[in-house]
TIKOLTI-101780 format. One record per residue (C-alpha): x, y, z; residue number from 1; residue in one letter. Coordinates in steps of 0.2 Angstrom, whole numbers, padded with zeros to 4 digits. Last residue first. Example, Ala and Ser with C-alpha at 12.3 -4.5 7.8 and 13.67 -1.06 7.14 Angstrom:
BEGIN
0068,-0005,0036,2,s;
0062,-0022,0039,1,a;
This chain:
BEGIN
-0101,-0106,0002,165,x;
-0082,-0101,0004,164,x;
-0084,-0089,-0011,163,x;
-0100,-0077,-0005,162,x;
-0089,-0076,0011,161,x;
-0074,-0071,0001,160,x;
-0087,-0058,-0011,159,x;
-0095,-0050,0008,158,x;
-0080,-0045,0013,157,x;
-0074,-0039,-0002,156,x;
-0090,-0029,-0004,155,x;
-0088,-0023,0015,154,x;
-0069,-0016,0012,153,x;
-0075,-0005,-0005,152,x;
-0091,0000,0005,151,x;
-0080,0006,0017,150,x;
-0067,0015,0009,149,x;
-0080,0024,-0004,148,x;
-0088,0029,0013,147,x;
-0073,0036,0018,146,x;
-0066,0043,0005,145,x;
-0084,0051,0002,144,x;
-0083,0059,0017,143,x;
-0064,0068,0016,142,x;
-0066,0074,-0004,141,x;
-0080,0085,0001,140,x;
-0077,0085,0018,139,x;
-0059,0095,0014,138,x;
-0047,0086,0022,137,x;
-0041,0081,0005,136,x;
-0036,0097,0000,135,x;
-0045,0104,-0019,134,x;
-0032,0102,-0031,133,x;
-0018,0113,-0039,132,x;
-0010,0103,-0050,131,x;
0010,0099,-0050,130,x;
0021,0105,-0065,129,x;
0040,0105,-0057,128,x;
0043,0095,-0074,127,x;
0057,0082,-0079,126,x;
0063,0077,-0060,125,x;
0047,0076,-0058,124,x;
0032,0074,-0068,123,x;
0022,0068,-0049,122,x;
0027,0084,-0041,121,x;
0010,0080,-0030,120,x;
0006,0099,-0021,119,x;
0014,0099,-0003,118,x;
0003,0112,0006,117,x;
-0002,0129,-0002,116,x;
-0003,0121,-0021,115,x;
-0018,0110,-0015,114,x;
-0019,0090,-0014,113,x;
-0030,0081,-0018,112,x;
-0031,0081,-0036,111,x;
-0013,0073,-0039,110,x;
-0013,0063,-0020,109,x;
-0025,0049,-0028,108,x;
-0014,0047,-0043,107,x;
0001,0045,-0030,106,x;
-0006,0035,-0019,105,x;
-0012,0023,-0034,104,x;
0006,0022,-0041,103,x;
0012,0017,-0022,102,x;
-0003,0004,-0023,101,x;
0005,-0003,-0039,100,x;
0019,-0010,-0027,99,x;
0007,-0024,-0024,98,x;
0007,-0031,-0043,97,x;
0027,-0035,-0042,96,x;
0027,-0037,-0060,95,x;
0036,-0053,-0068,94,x;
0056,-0056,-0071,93,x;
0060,-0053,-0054,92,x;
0075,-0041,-0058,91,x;
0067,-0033,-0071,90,x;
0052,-0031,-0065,89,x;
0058,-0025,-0048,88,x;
0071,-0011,-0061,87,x;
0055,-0007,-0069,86,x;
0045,-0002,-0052,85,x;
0057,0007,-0046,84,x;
0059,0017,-0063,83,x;
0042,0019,-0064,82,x;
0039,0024,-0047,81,x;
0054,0037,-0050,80,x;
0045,0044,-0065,79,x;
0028,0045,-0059,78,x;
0037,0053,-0044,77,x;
0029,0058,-0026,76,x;
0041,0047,-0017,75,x;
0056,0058,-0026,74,x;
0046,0074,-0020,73,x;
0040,0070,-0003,72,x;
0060,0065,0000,71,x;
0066,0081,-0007,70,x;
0051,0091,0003,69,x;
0058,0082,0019,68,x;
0077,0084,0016,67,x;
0072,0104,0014,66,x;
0066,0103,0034,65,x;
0048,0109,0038,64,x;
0046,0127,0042,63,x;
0045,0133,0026,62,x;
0031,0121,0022,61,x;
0020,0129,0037,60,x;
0014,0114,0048,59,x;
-0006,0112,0046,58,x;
-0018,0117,0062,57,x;
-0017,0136,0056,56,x;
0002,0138,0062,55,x;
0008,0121,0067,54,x;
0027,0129,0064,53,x;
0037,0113,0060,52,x;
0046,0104,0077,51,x;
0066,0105,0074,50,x;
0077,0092,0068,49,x;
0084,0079,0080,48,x;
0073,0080,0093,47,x;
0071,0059,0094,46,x;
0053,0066,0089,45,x;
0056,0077,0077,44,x;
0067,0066,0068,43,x;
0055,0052,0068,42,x;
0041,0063,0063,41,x;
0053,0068,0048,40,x;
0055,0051,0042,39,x;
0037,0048,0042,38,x;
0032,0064,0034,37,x;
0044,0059,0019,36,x;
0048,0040,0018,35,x;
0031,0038,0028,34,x;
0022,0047,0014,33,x;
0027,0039,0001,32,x;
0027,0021,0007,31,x;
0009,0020,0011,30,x;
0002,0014,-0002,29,x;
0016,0002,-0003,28,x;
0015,-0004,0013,27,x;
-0005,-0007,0012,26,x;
0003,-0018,-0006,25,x;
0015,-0027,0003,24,x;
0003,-0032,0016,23,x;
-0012,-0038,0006,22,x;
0000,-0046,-0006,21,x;
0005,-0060,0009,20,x;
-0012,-0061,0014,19,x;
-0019,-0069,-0003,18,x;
-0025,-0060,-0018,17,x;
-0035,-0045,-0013,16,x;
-0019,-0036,-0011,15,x;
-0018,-0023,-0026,14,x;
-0035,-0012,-0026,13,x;
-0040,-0017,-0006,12,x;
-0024,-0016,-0002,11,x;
-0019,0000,-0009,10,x;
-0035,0010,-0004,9,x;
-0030,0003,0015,8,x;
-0015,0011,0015,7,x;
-0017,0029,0007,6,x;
-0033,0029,0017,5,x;
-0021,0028,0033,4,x;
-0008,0040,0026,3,x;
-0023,0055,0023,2,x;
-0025,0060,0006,1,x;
C-alpha cells in the first residue's frame, strides 16, 4: 500500500481519540516505510547512495542498496513490532494504542504486495516466508482503498458532528 494510505488507515483505526493519538498513530502507519524507502530517498537525494534503476516505472530490487531491504525487513516484522511494542508496554505500564497502526501497515502490506517487489517478511527473523499478493497499485486493490478511505474519514466526520449536537 501506498505510504499515504498507510497513514491515514492508521489514524482513522488508532487515533480517533483526541488529536494527540491521531498523530502518533498516522506516524506509526507510516513508520515502516519511511525508516526503509524514506531513508533511502534522503540518501539519494543528498547523493549519497546511488538513484535505483526505474526500469518499468518501479525501481529494480537489485538496484536499491542492501541497507534498504534490511530496514524494509526489520519494519516489516510481526516479531520486531511485537517486541517494540512489548518493551513500550513494559516501560509505560499500559499499551501505547497509536503504535497499533504500524501492526495494521503491516497486515495491510501482507496481501499486497507481490513477490517481484518487496514482498511483507512479516515472520522475520524466524521465517523468510512472505505471501505472494496481488500489488497495491493494482486498481483492484488501489480504488476500493480509496473509497474504503473515504468513507472511513466521512463516517468519523459525520459521528464527532452527530456528538457535539
Amino acid at each position: 500500500m501506498d505510504i499515504i494510505s498507510h497513514s491515514l488507515w492508521g489514524g482513522l483505526a488508532f487515533g480517533r481519540k483526541n488529536k494527540k493519538d491521531y498523530l502518533w498513530a498516522l506516524f506509526f502507519g507510516l513508520a515502516p516505510d519511511l525508516f526503509s524507502f524514506g531513508l533511502f530517498t534522503v540518501a539519494s537525494v543528498l547523493g549519497l547512495v546511488q538513484s535505483p534503476d526505474w526500469g518499468n516505472g518501479v525501481p529494480h530490487p537489485d538496484s536499491i542498496p542492501g541497507f534498504v531491504h534490511v530496514l524494509y525487513d526489520l519494519t516489516h516484522s510481526l516479531v520486531m513490532f511485537a517486541l517494540v511494542f512489548g518493551l513500550i508496554w513494559l516501560v509505560r505500564k499500559k499499551p501505547f494504542v497509536p503504535m497499533l497502526a504500524w501492526l495494521l501497515h503491516i497486515a495491510i502490506d501482507i496481501p499486497t504486495h507481490s513477490v517481484q517487489f518487496f514482498p511483507t517478511p512479516f515472520l522475520e527473523p524466524i521465517s523468510s516466508y512472505v505471501v505472494n499478493g496481488i500489488m497495491w497499485g493494482q486498481p483492484i486493490i488501489f480504488f476500493p482503498n480509496l473509497i474504503l478511505l473515504g468513507f472511513g474519514y466521512l463516517f468519523w466526520w459525520y459521528r464527532k458532528k452527530l456528538v457535539k449536537k
